[in-house]
MARZAFI-202291 format. One line per field, with one value per residue: residue number from 0; y, z negated, x of N, C-alpha, C in turn; residue in one letter. Coordinates in steps of 0.001 Angstrom, whole numbers. Layout:
N
seq <- c(NUM, ...)
n.yy <- c(Y, ...)
n.zz <- c(Z, ...)
n.xx <- c(X, ...)
ca.yy <- c(Y, ...)
ca.zz <- c(Z, ...)
ca.xx <- c(X, ...)
c.yy <- c(Y, ...)
c.zz <- c(Z, ...)
c.xx <- c(X, ...)
type <- c(a, ...)
//
This chain:
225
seq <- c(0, 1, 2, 3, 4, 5, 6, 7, 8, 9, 10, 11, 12, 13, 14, 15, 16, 17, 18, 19, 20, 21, 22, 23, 24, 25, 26, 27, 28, 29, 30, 31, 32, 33, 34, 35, 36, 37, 38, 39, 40, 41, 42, 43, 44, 45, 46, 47, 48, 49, 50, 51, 52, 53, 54, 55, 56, 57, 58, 59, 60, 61, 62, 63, 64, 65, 66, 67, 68, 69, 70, 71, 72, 73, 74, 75, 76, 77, 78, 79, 80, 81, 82, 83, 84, 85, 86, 87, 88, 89, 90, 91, 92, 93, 94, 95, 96, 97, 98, 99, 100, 101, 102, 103, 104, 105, 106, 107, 108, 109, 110, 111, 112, 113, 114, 115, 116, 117, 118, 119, 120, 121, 122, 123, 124, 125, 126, 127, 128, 129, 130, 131, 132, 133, 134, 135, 136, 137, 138, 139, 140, 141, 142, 143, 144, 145, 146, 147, 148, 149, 150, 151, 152, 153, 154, 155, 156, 157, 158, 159, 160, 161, 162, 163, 164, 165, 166, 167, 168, 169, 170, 171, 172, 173, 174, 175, 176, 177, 178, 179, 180, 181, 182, 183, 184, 185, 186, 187, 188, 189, 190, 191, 192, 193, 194, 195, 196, 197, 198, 199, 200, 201, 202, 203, 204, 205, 206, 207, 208, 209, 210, 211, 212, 213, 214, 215, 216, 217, 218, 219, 220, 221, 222, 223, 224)
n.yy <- c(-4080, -3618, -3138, -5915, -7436, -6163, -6543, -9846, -10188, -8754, -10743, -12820, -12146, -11323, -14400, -15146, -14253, -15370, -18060, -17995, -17107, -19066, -21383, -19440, -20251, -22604, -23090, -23075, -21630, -23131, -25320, -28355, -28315, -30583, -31094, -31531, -31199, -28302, -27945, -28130, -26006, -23726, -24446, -23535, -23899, -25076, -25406, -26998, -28329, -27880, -25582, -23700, -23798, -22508, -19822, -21120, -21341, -18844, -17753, -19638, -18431, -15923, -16374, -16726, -18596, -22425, -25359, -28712, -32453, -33381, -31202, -27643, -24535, -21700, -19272, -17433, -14251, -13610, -15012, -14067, -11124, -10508, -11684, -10122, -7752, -7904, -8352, -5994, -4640, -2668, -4011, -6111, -8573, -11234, -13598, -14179, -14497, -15931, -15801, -18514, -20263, -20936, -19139, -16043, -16678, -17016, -14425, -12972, -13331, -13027, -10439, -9813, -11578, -10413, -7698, -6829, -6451, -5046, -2298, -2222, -1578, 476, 2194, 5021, 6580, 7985, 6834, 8180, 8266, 7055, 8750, 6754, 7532, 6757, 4552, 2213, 1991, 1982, -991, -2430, -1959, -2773, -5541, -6688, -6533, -7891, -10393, -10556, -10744, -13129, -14688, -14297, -14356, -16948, -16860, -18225, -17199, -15436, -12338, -10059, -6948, -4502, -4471, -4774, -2109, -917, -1710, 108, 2641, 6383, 6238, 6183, 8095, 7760, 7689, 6824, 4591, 2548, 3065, 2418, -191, -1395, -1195, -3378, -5306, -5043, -5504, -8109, -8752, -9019, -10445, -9167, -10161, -10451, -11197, -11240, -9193, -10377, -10173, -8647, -5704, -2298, -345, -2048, -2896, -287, 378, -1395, -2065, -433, -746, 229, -1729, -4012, -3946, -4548, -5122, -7490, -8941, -9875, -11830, -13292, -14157, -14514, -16585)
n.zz <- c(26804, 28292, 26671, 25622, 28053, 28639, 26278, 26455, 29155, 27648, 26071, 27560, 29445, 27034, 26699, 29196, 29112, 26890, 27787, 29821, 28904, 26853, 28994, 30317, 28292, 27593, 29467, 32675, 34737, 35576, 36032, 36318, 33822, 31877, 31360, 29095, 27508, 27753, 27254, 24617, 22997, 23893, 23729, 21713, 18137, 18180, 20284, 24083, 27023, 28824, 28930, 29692, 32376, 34034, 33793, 34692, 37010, 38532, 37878, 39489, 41710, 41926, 42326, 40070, 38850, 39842, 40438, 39599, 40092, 37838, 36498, 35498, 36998, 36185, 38530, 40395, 41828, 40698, 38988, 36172, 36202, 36156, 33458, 32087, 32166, 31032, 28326, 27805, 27639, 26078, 25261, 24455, 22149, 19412, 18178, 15324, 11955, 12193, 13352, 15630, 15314, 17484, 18977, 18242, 18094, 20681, 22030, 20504, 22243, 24648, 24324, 23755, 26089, 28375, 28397, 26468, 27967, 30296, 28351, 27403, 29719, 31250, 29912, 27424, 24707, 22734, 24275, 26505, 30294, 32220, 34010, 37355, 38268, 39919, 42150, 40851, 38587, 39165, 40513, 38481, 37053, 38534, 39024, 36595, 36311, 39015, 38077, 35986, 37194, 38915, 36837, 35325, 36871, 38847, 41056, 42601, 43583, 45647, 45669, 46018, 47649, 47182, 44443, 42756, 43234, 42296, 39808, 39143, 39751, 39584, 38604, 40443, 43818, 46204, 49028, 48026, 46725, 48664, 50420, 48259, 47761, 50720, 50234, 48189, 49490, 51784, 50060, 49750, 47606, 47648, 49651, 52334, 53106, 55975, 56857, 55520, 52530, 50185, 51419, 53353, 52616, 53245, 51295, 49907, 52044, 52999, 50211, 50915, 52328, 55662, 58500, 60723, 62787, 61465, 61274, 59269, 55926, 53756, 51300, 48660, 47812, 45672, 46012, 44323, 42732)
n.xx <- c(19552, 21115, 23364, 24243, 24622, 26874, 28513, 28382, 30269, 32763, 32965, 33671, 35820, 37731, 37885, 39191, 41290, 42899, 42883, 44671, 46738, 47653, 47979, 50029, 51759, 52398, 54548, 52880, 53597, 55401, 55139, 52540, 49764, 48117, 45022, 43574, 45402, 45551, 42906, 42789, 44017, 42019, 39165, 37196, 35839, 32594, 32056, 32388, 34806, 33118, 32122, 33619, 33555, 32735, 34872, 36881, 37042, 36001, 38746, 40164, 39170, 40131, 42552, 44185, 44969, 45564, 44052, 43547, 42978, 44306, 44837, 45946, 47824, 49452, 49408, 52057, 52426, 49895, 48705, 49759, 49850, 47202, 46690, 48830, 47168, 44721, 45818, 46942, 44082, 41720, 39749, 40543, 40305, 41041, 38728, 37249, 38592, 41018, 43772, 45218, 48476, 49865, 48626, 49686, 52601, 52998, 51570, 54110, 55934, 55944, 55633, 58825, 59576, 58474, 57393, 59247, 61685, 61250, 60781, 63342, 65372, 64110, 64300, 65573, 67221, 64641, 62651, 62332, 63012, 66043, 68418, 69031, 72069, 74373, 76107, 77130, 75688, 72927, 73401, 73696, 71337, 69323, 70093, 69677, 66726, 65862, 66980, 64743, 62475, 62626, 62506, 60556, 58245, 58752, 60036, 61803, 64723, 63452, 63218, 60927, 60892, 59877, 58583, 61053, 61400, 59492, 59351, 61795, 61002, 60590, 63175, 65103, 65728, 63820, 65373, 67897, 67135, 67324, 69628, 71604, 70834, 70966, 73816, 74507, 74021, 75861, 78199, 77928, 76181, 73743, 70847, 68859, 65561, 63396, 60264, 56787, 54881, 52846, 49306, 49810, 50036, 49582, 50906, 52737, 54610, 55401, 56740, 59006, 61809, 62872, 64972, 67180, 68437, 67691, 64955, 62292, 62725, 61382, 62709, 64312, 67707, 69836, 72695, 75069, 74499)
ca.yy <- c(-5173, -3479, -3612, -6875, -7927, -5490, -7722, -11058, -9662, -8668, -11868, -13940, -11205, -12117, -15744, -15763, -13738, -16442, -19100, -17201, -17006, -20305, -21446, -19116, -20198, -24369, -23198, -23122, -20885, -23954, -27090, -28552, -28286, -31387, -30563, -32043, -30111, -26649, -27039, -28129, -24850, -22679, -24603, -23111, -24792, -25502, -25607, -27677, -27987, -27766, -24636, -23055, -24367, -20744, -19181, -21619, -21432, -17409, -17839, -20392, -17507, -14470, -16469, -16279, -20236, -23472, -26174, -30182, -33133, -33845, -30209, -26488, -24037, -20359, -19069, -16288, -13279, -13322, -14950, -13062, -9530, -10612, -11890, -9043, -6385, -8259, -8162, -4507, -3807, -2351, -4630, -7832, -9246, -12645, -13646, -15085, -14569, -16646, -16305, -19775, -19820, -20509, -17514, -15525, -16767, -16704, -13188, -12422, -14560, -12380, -9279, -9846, -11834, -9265, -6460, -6017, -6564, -3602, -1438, -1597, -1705, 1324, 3364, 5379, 7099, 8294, 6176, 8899, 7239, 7522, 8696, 6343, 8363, 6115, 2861, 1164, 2089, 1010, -2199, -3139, -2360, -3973, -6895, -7003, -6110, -8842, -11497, -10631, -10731, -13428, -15725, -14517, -15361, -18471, -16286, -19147, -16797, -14307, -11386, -9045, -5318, -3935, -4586, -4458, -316, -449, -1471, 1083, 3802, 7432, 6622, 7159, 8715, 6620, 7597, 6298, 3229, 2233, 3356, 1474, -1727, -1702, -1218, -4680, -6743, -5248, -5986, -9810, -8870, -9840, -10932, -8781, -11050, -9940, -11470, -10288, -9059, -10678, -9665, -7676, -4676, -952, -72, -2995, -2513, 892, 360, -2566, -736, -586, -392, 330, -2773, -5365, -3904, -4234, -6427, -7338, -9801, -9524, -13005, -13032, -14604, -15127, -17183)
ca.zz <- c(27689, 28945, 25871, 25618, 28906, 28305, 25374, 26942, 29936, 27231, 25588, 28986, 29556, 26120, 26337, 30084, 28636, 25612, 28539, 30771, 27477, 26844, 30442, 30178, 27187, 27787, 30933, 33675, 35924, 36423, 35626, 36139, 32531, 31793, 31244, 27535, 26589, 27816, 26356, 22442, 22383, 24131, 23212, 19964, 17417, 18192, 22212, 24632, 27692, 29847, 28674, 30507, 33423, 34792, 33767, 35114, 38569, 38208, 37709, 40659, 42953, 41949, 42899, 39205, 38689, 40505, 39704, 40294, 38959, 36565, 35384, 35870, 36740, 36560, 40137, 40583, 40696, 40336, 37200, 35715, 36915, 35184, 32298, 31381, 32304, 30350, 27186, 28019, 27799, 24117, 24885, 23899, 20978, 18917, 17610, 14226, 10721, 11734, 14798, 15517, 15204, 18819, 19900, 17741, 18890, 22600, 21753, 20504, 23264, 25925, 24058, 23714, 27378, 29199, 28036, 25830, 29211, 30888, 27817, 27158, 31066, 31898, 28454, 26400, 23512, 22153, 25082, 27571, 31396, 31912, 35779, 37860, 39307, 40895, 42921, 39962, 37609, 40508, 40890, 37230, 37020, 40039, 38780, 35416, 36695, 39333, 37250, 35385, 38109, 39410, 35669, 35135, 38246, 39256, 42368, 43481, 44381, 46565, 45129, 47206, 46842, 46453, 42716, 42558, 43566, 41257, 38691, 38764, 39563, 39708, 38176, 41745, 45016, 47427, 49632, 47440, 46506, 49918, 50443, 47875, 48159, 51222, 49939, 47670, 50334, 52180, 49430, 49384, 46506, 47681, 50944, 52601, 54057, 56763, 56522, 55063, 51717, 50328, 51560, 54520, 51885, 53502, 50280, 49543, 53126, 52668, 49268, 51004, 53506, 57276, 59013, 62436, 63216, 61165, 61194, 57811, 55014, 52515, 50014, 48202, 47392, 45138, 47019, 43595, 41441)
ca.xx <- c(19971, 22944, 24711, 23824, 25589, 28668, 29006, 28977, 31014, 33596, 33735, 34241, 37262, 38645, 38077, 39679, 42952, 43511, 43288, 45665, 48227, 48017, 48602, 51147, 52558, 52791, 55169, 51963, 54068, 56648, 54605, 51540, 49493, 47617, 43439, 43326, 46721, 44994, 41222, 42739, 43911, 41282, 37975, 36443, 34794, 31377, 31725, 32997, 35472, 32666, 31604, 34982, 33956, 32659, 35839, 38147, 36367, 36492, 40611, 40824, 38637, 40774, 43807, 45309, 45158, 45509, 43322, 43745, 42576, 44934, 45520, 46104, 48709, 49495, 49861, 53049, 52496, 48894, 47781, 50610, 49324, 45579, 47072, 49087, 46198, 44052, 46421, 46691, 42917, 41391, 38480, 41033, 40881, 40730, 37646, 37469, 39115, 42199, 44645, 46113, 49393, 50123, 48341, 50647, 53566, 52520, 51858, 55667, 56778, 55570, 56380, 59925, 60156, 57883, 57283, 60477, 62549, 60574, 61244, 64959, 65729, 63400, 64013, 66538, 66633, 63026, 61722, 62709, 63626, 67693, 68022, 69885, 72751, 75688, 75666, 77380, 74594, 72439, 73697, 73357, 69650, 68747, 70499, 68765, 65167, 65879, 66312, 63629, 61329, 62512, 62237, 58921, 57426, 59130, 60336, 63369, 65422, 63307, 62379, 60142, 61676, 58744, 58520, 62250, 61330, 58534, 60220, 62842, 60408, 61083, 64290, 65952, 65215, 63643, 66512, 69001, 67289, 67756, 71243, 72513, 70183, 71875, 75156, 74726, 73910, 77065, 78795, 77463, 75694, 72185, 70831, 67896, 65495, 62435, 59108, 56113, 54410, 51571, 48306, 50510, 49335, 50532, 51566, 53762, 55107, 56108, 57867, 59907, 62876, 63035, 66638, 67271, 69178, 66652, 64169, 61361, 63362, 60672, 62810, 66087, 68135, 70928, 74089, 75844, 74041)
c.yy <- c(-4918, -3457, -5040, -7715, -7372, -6268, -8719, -10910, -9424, -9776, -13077, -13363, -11804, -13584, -16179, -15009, -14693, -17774, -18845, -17325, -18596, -20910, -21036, -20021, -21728, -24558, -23429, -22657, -22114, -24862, -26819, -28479, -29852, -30810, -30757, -30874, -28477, -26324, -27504, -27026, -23850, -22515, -24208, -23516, -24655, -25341, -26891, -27668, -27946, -26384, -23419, -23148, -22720, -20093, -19817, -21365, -19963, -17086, -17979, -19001, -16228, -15224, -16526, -18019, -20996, -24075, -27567, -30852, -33602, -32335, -28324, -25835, -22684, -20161, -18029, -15769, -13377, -13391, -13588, -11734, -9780, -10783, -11035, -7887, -6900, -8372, -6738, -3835, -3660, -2826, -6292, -7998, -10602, -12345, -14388, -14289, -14955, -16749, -17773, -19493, -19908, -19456, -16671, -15466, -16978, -15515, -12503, -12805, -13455, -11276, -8981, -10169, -11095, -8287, -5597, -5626, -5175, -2320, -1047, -1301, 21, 2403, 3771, 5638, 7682, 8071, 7023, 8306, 7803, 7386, 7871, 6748, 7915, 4792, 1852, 862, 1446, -593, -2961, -3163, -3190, -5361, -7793, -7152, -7096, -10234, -11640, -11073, -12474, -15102, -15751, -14757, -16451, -17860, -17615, -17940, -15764, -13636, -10144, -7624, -4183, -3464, -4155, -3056, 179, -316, 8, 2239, 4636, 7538, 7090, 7076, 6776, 6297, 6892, 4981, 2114, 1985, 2257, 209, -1963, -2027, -2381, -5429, -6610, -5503, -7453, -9859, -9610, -9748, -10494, -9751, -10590, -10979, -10575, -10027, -9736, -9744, -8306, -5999, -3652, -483, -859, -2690, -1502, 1240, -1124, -1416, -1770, -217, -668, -1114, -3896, -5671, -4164, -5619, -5937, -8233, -9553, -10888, -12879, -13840, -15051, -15486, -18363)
c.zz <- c(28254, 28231, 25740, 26624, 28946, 26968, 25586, 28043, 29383, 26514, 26227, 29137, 28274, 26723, 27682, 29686, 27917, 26730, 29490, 29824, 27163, 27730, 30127, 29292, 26763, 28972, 32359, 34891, 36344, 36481, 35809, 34513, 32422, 31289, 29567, 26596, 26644, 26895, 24981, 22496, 22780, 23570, 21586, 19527, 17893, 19836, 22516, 25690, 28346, 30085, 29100, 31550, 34555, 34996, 34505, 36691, 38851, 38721, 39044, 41839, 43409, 42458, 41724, 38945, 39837, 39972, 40537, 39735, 37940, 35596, 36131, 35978, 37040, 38203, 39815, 41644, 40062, 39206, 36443, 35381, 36270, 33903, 31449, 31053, 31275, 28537, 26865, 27379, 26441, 24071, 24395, 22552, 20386, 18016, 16019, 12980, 11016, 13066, 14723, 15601, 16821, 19648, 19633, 18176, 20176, 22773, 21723, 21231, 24723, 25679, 24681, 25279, 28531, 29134, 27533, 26760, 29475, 30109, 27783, 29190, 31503, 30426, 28085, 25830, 23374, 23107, 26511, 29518, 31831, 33633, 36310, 38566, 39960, 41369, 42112, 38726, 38327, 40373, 39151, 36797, 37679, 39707, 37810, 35988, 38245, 38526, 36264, 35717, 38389, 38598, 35743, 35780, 38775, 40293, 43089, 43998, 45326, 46135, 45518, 46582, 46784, 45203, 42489, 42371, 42506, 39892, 38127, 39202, 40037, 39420, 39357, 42408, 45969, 48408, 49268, 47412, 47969, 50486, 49927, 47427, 49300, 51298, 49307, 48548, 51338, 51422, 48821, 47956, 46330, 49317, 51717, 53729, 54657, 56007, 56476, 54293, 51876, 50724, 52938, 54165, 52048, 52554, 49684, 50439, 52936, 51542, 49382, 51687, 55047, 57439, 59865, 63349, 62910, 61017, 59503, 57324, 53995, 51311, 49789, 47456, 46824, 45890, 45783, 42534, 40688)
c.xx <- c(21367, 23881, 25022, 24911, 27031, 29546, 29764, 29923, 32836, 34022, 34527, 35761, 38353, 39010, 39019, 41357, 43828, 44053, 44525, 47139, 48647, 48672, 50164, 52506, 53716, 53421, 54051, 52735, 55285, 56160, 53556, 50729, 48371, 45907, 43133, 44429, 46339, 43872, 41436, 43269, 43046, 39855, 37854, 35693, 33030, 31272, 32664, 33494, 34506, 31452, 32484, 34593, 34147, 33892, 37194, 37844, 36435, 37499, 40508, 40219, 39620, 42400, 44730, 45409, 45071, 45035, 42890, 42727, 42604, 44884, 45288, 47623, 48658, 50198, 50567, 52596, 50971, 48657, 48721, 50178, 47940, 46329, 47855, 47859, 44783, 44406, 46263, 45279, 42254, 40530, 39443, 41243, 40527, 39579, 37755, 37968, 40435, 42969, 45455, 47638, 50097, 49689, 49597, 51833, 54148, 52670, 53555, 56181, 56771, 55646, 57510, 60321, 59921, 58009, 58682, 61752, 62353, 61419, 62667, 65580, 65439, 63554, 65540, 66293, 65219, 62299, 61958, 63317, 64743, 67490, 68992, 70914, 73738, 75222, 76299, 76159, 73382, 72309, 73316, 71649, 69130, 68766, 69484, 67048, 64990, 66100, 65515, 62347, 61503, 62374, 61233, 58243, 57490, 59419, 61084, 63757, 64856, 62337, 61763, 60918, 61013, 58766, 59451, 62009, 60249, 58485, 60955, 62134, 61443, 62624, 65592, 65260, 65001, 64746, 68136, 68765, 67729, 68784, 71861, 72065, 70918, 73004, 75594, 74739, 75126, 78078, 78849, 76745, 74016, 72199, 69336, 66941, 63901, 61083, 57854, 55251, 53432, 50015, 48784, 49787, 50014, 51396, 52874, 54783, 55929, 57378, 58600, 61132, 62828, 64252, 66240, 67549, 68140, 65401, 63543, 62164, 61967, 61354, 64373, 66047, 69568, 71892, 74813, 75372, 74807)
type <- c(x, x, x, x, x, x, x, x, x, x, x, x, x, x, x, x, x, x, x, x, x, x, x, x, x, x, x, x, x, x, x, x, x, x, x, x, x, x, x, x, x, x, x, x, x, x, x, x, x, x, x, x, x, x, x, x, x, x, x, x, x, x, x, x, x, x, x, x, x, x, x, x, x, x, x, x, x, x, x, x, x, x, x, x, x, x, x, x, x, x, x, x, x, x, x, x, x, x, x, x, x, x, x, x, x, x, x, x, x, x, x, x, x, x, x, x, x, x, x, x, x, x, x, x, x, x, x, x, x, x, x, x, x, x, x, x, x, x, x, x, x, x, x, x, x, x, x, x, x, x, x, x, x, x, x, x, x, x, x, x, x, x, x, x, x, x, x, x, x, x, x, x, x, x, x, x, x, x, x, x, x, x, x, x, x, x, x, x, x, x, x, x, x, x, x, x, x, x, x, x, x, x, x, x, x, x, x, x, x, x, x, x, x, x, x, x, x, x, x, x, x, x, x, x, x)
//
C-alpha cells in the first residue's frame, strides 16, 4: 500500500511540474493564461480538465499560482521556486513514449534562460566559482544577476538583496558585499530601498544589509535603466 501511494504521490508531483512549465512557458509570470489555452497542453489523453482540479487548488494553496475565472497565472517568486525544484527532482519525468514538442522546448527554454544564466555568471573554467575580488568586478555581477532576477520574476524593478547575496554566494565576503552594494548606490548605480522581505523570514532579513543611518534596506532598484 505504501508503494502504492508513493506512486500516485509521484505522479501528482510530475503532473503538477508539466503544469507549472507550461504556465511558465505561455508567459504566466506576466499575463493572465486563459483556462482552455493551459488544459490542451496539460490534459492527457483519456482524462479531463476536471481531473486537475486537485492540483490546481494545491498550486493556488502553496502560493505558486493565481487562479480566476477566466484563467491562471504564475505567482513571482513562488511558483518559480516549485517549478524549478520540481524539475530538479529524479522523481520528474514525462510519461509516455512521446514528449510533445512544447514540453521540449519549454524544457530548453528554461535551461538556457534559467539555469544557463546561473551557470555562466556563477562558473569558470571546469565549473570552478571565480572569487569576486574588486568593486568593478562587483559591480558587473551584481548587474548581470540583477537583471536576471529581476526578468525571471517579473520583479519591476525591485529586487530584494537577499537573492541578489544568494546568488553571488561565497563568491565574496559578506563584508564586502555590503561595502560595495553600498558603493553602487553612492555611485547612483542602484537605489537601496527599506521595507520588508516576504514572510518577514530571519534569514532573508539577515542576508538583506543594515546601515547605521537607514537602517535595514531590503530591495535594490536600478536608477539607470
Amino acid at each position: 500500500m505504501a508503494s502504492k501511494n508513493t506512486s500516485v504521490k509521484a505522479r501528482e508531483a510530475q503532473t503538477q511540474t508539466r503544469l507549472l512549465l507550461a504556465l511558465w512557458d505561455l508567459g504566466g509570470t506576466k499575463q493572465e493564461i486563459k483556462k482552455g489555452e493551459l488544459t490542451k497542453r496539460v490534459v492527457q489523453k483519456g482524462k479531463k480538465a476536471a481531473d486537475y482540479q486537485g492540483i490546481f487548488e494545491n498550486l493556488e494553496k502553496k502560493g505558486a499560482i493565481a487562479v480566476s475565472k477566466k484563467g491562471y497565472s504564475l505567482v513571482s517568486p513562488k511558483g518559480l521556486d516549485v517549478l524549478g525544484e520540481g524539475l530538479k527532482s529524479s522523481d520528474f519525468k514525462f510519461e509516455g513514449t512521446i514528449v510533445g514538442t512544447w514540453a521540449a522546448n519549454a524544457l530548453l527554454k528554461w535551461i538556457s534562460q534559467v539555469n544557463g544564466t546561473v551557470v555562466s555568471a556563477a562558473t569558470s573554467v571546469n565549473g570552478v566559482k571565480s572569487t569576486v575580488k574588486s568593486y568593478q568586478d562587483f559591480e558587473k555581477v551584481t548587474l548581470r544577476v540583477y537583471d536576471r532576477l529581476n526578468s525571471d520574476y517579473n520583479l519591476n524593478h525591485l529586487v530584494p538583496i537577499y537573492r541578489i547575496r544568494r546568488e553571488i554566494g561565497d563568491r565574496v565576503s559578506r563584508s564586502d558585499f555590503k561595502k560595495w552594494l553600498l558603493e553602487m548606490q553612492a555611485n547612483d548605480i542602484l537605489q537601496l530601498q527599506g521595507g520588508s522581505v516576504e514572510d518577514s523570514a530571519p534569514d532573508k532579513i539577515e542576508d538583506s544589509i543594515t546601515t547605521e543611518l537607514d537602517g535595514l534596506r531590503c530591495y535594490a532598484k536600478l536608477l539607470k535603466v
